[in-house]
C-alpha positions in Angstrom: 18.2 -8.4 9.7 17.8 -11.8 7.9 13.7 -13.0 9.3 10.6 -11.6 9.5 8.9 -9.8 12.4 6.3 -11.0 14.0 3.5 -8.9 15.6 0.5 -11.0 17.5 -2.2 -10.3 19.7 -5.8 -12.2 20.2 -5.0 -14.8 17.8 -4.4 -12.0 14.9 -0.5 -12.4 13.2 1.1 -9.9 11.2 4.3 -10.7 9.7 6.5 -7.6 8.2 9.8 -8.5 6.1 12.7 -5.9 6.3 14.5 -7.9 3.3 11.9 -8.1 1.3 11.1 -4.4 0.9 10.1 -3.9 4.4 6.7 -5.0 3.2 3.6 -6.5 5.6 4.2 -10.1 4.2 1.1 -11.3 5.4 -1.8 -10.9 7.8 -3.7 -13.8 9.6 -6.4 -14.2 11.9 -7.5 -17.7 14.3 -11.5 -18.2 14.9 -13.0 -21.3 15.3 -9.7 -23.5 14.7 -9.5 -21.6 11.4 -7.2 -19.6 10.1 -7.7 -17.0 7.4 -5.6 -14.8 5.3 -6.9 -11.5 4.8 -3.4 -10.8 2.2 -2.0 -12.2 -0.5 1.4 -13.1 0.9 4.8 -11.9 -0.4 6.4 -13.7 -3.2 8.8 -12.9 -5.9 7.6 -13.5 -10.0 9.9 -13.1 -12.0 12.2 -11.5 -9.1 9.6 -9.0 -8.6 8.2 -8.7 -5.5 4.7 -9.3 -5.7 2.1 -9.1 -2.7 1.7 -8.1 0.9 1.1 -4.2 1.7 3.1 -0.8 2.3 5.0 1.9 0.7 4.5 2.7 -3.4 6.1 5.1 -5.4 5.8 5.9 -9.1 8.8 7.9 -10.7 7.4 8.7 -14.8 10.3 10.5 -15.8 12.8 7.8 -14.3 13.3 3.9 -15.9 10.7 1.7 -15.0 12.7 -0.6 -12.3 14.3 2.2 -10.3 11.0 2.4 -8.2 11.3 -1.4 -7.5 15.4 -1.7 -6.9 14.9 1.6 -4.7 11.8 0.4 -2.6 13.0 -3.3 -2.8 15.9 -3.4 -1.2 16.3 -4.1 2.7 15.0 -1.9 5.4 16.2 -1.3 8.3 14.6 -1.7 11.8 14.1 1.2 14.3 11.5 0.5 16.7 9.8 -3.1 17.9 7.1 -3.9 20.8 4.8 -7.1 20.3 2.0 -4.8 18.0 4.0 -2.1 16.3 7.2 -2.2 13.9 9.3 0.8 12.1 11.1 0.5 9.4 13.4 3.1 7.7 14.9 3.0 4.3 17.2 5.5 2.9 18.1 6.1 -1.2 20.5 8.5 -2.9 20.3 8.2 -7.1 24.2 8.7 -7.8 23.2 9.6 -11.4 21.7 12.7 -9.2 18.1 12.5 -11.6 16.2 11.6 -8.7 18.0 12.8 -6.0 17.2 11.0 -2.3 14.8 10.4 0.3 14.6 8.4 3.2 11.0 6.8 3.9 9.5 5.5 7.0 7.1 2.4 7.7 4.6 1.9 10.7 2.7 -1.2 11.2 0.6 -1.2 14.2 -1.5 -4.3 14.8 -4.6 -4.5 17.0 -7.5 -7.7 17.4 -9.3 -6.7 13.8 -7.5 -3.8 13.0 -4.1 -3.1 11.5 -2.6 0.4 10.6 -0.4 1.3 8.2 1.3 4.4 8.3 4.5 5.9 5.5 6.1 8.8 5.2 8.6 10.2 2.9 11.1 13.4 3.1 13.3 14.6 0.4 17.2 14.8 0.7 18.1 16.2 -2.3 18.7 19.8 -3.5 16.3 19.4 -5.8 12.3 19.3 -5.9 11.4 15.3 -5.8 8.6 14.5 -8.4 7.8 10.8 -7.4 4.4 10.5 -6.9 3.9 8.6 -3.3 1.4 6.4 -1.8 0.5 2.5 -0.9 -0.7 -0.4 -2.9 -2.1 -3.3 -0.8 -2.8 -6.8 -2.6 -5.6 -8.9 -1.6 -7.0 -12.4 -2.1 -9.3 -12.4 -4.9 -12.4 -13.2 -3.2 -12.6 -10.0 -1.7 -13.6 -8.3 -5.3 -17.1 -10.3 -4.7 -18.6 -6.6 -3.4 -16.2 -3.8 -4.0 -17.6 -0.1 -2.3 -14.6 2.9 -3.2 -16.5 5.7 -2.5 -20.4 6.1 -1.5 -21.7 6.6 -4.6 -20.8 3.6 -5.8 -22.4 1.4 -3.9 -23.4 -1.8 -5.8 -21.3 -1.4 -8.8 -20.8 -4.9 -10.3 -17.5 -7.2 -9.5 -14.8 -6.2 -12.0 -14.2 -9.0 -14.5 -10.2 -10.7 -14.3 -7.8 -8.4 -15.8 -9.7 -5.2 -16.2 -9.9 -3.0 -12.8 -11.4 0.6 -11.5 -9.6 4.1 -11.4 -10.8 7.0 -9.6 -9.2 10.2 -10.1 -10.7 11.8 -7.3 -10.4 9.2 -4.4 -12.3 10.6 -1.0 -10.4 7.8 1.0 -12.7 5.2 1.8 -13.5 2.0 0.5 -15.1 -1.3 1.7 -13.5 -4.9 0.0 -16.1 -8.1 0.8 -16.0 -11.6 0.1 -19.5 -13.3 0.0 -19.4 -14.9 2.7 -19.3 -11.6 4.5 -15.5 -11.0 5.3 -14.5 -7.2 4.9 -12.1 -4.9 4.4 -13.0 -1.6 5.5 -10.4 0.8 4.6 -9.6 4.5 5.9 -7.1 7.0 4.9 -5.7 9.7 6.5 -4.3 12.2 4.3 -5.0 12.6 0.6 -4.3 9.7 -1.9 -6.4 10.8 -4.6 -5.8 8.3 -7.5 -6.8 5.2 -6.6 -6.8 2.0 -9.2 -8.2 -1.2 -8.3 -6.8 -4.3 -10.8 -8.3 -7.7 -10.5 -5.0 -9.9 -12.0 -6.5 -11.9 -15.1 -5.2 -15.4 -14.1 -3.8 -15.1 -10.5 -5.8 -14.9 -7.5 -5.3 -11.5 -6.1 -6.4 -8.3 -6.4 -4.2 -4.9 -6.4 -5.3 -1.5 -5.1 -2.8 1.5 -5.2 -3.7 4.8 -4.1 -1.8 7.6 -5.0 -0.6 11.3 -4.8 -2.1 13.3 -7.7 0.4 13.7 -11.2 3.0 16.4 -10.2 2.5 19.0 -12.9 4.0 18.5 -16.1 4.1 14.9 -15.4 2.1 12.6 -17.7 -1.4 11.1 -16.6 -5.0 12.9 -15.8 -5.4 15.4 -12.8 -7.8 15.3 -10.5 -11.4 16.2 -10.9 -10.5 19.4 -8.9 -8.4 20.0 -11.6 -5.4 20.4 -9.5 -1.9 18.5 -10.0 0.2 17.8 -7.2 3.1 19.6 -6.6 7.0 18.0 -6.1 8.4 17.5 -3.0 10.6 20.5 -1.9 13.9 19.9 -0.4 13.4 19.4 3.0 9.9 18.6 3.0 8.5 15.0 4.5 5.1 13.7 2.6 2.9 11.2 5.3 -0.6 9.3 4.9 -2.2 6.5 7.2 -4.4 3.9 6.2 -6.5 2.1 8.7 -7.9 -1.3 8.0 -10.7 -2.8 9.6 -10.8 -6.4 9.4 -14.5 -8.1 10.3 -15.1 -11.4 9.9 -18.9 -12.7 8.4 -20.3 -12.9 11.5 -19.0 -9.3 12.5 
């Protein structure tokens, strides 16, 4: 498949791109003759794919741009109605150090909601130690009031180029521009480490959430103190993140 899907309903537009990593290219909505971006849209720097939201793995032990070249590539298309794609994506490392998986994509669209759901089974013989989870990328302004768990509540706007990590992540946060739009977002599942980057000279802003370090792997555990384990043969790995999308004068 060589164009983007569209999903529409109530003057909201989601566009998903099976070539270009079967990514959520961008997501509009139409008030008042206006139309507003709530993502940063999918583009390539330095033929990197950059942008947009869905699937994000981390591999420590494996080279840097085997994640990208493994998640990059095209997806392929399963399911369509007008507010919900899937996308599937198989990958088998022929070097046998990562093994396979095949990974699944959901994006259901609704009038100021969008859901987002991925899961992940291993096909190799061997325990898969990627760590899994999403990374969403978001117009700048929306670091004006940034909420990631309760607690922190208030806690001043990050300055370009520095960012937020939470090691214990309870799977809520709220992103707000000053004019009042907001982001409220909702995981089901468990995503525990969660980063939030402001880019120093671009205007967006990156949020990955992600499954705990895999023991032995390098990074910090969780404040529970407990690494994630690898991915057993067999076994499928699946979170959903819901996004509630209000306008200022929601």
């Amino acid at each position: 498949m060589d164009r983007d899907i569209e999903l529409q309903v109530d003057g909201w537009r989601a566009l998903v791109a099976p070539e270009e990593g079967g990514r959520l290219r961008s997501l509009t909505s139409l008030a008042g003759g206006r139309r507003f971006n709530w993502l940063k849209q999918v583009e390539r720097h330095a033929d990197v794919l950059v942008g947009g939201a869905g699937l994000w793995l981390e591999a420590p032990s494996a080279p840097a741009d085997l994640r990208l070249s493994a998640l990059d590539a095209p997806w392929q298309l399963t399911e369509l109605s007008p507010r919900c794609v899937t996308l599937i994506h198989g990958y088998r490392d022929a070097s046998g150090g990562l093994g396979g998986y095949q990974a699944h994509q959901v994006f259901r669209l609704s009038p100021g909601r969008l859901e987002i759901a991925v899961a992940l089974r291993n096909l190799g013989r061997q325990p898969l130690d990627l760590r899994m989870g999403l990374r969403l990328q978001v117009p700048d302004g929306f670091s004006s009031h940034v909420t990631l768990d309760p607690s922190m509540v208030g806690m001043p706007r990050p300055a370009r180029g520095t960012g937020i990590c939470l090691n214990d992540w309870r799977g809520s946060a709220t992103l707000a521009m000053a004019d009042g739009h907001q982001i409220r977002l909702r995981l089901a599942g468990a995503l525990p480490s969660l980063t939030l980057q402001r880019h120093p000279e671009r205007p967006w802003m990156t949020l990955t959430a992600l499954t705990a370090p895999v023991a032995g792997q390098p990074g910090q555990p969780s404040q529970s103190g407990q690494a994630a384990r690898a991915l057993a043969p067999g076994e499928e790995w699946a979170v959903s993140l819901h996004m509630e999308l209000l306008a200022g004068e929601d």
